[in-house]
Each structure stands twice: as structure tokens, then as C-alpha cells.
C-alpha positions, -999 to 999 in steps of 0.1 A, spaced: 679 489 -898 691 521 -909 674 557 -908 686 579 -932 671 616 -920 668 647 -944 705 662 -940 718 629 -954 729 614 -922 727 577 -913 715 563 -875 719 530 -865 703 520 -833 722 500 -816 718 461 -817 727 450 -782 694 474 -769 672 463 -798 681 428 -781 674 438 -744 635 450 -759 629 421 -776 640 400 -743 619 417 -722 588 417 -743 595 376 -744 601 377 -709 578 401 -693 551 379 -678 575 352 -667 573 361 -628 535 354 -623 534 323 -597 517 294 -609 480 305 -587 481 339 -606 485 321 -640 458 297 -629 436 324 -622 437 339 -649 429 307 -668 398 299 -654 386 338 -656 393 332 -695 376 302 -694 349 316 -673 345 350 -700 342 321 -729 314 303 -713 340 272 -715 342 263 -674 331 274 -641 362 269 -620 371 287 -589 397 291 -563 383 275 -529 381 305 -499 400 292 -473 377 291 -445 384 312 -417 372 324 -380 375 360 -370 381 361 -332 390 401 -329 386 435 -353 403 466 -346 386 498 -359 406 527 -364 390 546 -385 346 543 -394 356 535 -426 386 506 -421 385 474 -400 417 458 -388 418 419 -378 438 416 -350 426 380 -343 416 350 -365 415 312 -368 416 288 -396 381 271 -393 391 234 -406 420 220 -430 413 230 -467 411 203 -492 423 209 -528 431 244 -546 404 243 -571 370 230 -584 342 232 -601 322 218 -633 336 215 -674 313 196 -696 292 182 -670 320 165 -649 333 179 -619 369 191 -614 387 190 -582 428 198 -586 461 207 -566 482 233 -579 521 229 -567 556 246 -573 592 237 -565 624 249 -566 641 214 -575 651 203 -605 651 164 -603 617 157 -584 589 167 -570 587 164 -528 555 151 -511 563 173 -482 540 198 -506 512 179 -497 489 169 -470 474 140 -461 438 157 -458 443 169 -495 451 131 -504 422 120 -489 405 143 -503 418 136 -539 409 96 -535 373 107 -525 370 128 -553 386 98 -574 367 74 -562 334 93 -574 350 92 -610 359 132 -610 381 146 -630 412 148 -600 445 160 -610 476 181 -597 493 212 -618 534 208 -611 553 235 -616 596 233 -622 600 275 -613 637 271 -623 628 256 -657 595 273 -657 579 242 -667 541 234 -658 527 194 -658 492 180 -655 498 150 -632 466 127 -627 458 123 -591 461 84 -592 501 86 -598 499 109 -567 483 83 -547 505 55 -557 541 75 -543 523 88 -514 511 52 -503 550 44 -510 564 70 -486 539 58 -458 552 28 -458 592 39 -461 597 51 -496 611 74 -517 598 110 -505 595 124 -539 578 121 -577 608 120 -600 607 148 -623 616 120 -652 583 100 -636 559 131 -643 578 137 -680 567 102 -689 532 104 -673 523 136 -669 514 166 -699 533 192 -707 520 225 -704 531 256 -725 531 291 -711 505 310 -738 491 342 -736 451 330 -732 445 309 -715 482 313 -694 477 281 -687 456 262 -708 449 224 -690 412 218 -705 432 209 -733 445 183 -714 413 175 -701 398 174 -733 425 148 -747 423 125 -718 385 123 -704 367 133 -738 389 119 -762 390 150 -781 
């Protein structure tokens, strides 16, 4: 684009910057974690009246509070309460939803050592009772996000008890899994998901 200004002269802005602006408007939301684009999922969902799902408080026991000041209170002290479960929950369409939310720096697969076996027990419970149970993957190098049902969890964790592999192989959760795209709202949009495999919609 040229601007041609009143004395006759001629400004070219230079390419290489117009470049660098349209990069980082691309770009500019790309270092949210996986638990802030979540959250701001199910706030979008929440605002549309589409699904109440929430980020579980991890429980915890205060033992001792500092106070400085009337007005601030320090923790000095505190205890987790008990072992959380899963990430999420909550209710879409009638059906509860119970999920895991997980990111990794590897490239090739994804290791179990992200999970516990309370949250696995936890999962087959929830499975068991015919909720909705998943896990959201996240590739951070490739910034790529996968909805994973819980039962293909279950199946290499049961593996690894018993002496193998201790890992989901990223080409595993590409053939069973769902891709998820990045978008602007919802970030990340797995009712969509949800909606193809449990409602056929």
C-alpha cells in the first residue's frame, strides 16, 4: 500500500513490520495454558445458558494465619484436606460431565506419570454410572488440544500396572481422540465434541 500525501510525495510502510503486526495479532493469545482456555470455555458456555461446568476447589485445611495488617490475612500454615479427583464437572443436557484436563511437553506421546491413580478411580466410577468422562490433552509444542474418552485412558493405565508401555502414543490419541481448534469463543469448544459423540448431533 502506498500513501500519496498533499506535496506529492510517496510513503511506503515497510513490509517486514506490516508482517510482525499481523503475526502478533495471529499469535497474541497463544500463551494461555490449557486451564485458562478451559475457563474461559465454560464461562462462555455458562453466559449462553449452554452448560454449568466448573473448576473443582481443591479442598484445603488452614492450620495458621498471620495478620499484619486489619485489613490482610497471611497463611502461614495449611494442609490439603484429601486427594482431588478430576479437574472439572458439572451438568450439559441433563448428563453429568466429569473431565481431566492435561499438558505435555513431548511430542510423541502422552506419559501416565500426569495422572493419579485416585483420578483413575475416580474416572471408572464416574464411567461406570454412564457419565460423560473424558480427558482434554494438550501437545504445548504443537499447541494442539484432544478430547480423549476416559475408557482409552483406562485401557493403558491397566497396561502399565501390569509392566507396560508408560505412555498414550500421540498417533493412538490422533486416531481416537478429536481434534480441537483453538477459536476465539468458546477457546476451546469440546461440547461440540460432546454433542457429536453422546447426542449424535
Amino acid at each position: 500500500m502506498t500513501i500519496r500525501y498533499p506535496n506529492g510525495q510517496a510513503f511506503v510502510p515497510p513490509q517486514k513490520k506490516l508482517t510482525t503486526d499481523i503475526k502478533k495479532l495471529t499469535y497474541s493469545n497463544r500463551g494461555m495454558t490449557l486451564e485458562e482456555d478451559i475457563n474461559a470455555s465454560n464461562q462462555y458456555y455458562l453466559v449462553q445458558g449452554l452448560a454449568v461446568i466448573h473448576k473443582k476447589p481443591t479442598p484445603v485445611q488452614i492450620v495458621s494465619v498471620d495478620y499484619p495488617k486489619r485489613s490482610a490475612a497471611v497463611i502461614k500454615e495449611a494442609y490439603f484436606k484429601q486427594q482431588s479427583t478430576t479437574d472439572y464437572n458439572g451438568v450439559y443436557r441433563g448428563k453429568y460431565v466429569d473431565f481431566e484436563a492435561k499438558e505435555t511437553q513431548n511430542k510423541t506421546s502422552f506419559p501416565l506419570h500426569n495422572f493419579h491413580e485416585h483420578q483413575i478411580n475416580h474416572m471408572k466410577a464416574v464411567y461406570k454410572q454412564n457419565g460423560i468422562c473424558f480427558i482434554l490433552l494438550r501437545f504445548s509444542i504443537t499447541d494442539e488440544v484432544f478430547f480423549l474418552e476416559a475408557q482409552h485412558l483406562f485401557s493403558y493405565w491397566d497396561e502399565q500396572l501390569k509392566g507396560g508401555r508408560k505412555s498414550i502414543p500421540k498417533k493412538y490419541i490422533e486416531e481416537r481422540g478429536y481434534p480441537i481448534s483453538i477459536s476465539l469463543n468458546p477457546r476451546i469448544d469440546y461440547l461440540k465434541v460432546i454433542d457429536c459423540i453422546y447426542f449424535n448431533l
